[in-house]
C-alpha positions, -999 to 999 in steps of 0.1 A, spaced: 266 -358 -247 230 -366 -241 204 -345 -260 189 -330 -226 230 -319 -225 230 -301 -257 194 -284 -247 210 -270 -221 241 -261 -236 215 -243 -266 201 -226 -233 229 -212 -224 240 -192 -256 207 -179 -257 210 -165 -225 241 -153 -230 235 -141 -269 207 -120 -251 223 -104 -226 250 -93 -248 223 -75 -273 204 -61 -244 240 -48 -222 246 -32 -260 214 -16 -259 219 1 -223 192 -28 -206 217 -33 -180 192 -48 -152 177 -74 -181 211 -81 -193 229 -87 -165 199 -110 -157 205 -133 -183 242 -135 -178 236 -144 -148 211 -170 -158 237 -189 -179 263 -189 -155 237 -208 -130 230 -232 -158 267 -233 -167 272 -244 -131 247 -268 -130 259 -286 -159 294 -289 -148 284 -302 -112 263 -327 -132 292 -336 -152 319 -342 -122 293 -364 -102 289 -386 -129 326 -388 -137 327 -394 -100 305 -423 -101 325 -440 -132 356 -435 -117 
């Protein structure tokens, strides 16, 4: 995993650490927001993952 990988993937769980706090504090828009802002990263990161396995194999 490259280290641009792992800042992504450190990213991510913020987001999602974030959202979970605020949706427990009743900040539904903000935390839904950052939900929702991991899952495009999450996507991202995949899709960037199966077109390089695509390449190697």
């Amino acid at each position: 995993m490259t280290k641009d990988e792992v800042q992504q993937l450190e990213t991510i769980c913020r987001y999602l650490k974030d959202g979970f706090k605020d949706l427990n504090c009743g900040r539904i828009a903000v935390g839904a927001s950052n939900v929702e802002k991991a899952e495009v990263l999450l996507d991202a990161l995949l899709a960037m993952e199966e077109a390089k396995n695509r390449r190697i194999g």
